[in-house]
C-alpha positions in Angstrom: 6.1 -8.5 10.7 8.2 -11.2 9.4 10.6 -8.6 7.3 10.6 -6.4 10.3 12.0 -8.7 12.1 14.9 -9.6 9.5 15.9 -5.8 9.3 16.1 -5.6 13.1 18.7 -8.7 13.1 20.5 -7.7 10.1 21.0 -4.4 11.9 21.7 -6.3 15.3 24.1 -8.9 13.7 26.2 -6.4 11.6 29.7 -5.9 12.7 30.0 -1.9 11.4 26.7 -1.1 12.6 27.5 2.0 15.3 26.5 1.6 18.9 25.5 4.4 21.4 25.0 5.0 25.1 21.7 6.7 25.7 20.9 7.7 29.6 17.0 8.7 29.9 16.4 9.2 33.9 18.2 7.1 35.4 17.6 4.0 33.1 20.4 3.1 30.7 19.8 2.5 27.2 21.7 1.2 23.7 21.2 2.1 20.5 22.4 0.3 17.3 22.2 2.2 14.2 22.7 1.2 10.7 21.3 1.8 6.6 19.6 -0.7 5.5 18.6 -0.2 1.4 20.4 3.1 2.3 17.7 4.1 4.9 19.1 4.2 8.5 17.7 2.9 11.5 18.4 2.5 14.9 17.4 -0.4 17.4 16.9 0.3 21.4 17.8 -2.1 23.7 17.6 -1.6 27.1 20.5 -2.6 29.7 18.6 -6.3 29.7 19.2 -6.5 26.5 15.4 -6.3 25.5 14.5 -4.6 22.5 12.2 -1.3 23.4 11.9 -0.3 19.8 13.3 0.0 16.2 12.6 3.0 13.9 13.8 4.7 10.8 14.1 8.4 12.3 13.8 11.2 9.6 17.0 12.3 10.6 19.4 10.2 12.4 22.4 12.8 13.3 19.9 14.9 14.4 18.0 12.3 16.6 20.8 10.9 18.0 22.5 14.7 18.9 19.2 15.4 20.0 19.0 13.1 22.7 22.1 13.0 23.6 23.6 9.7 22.5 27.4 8.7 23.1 28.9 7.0 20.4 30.5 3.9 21.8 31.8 2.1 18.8 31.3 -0.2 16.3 29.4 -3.1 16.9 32.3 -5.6 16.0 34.5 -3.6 18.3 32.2 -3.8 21.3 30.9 -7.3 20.7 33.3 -10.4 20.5 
């Protein structure tokens, strides 16, 4: 649990790691993605900031098309 823990902050604390805008209903949603030992992942957030998840999909382009993300931006351009 421990190492889980430290991917999902490395992921959350690094400045190129690509956020998106995912709308399910009408909740609103974030996603941060980015490789970690060259294996992407992505982190949900909801709007409270509260972390719903964090995965390695099998296939992230096709994930995040899938469901319709929005790419927002880098992390380090969003957050300052």
């Amino acid at each position: 649990m421990a190492q889980y823990n430290q991917l999902i902050q490395k992921i959350l604390n690094e400045p190129s790691s690509e956020v998106y805008h995912y709308a399910f209903g009408q909740a609103d949603y974030f996603s941060i993605t980015h490789a970690v030992e060259s294996r992407p992942w992505l982190v949900l957030i909801n709007a409270k900031g509260m972390m719903e998840t964090a995965l390695p999909p099998d296939d992230l382009q096709e994930y995040i098309s899938k469901n319709k993300h929005v790419l927002l931006g880098k992390l380090q351009e969003i957050v300052s």
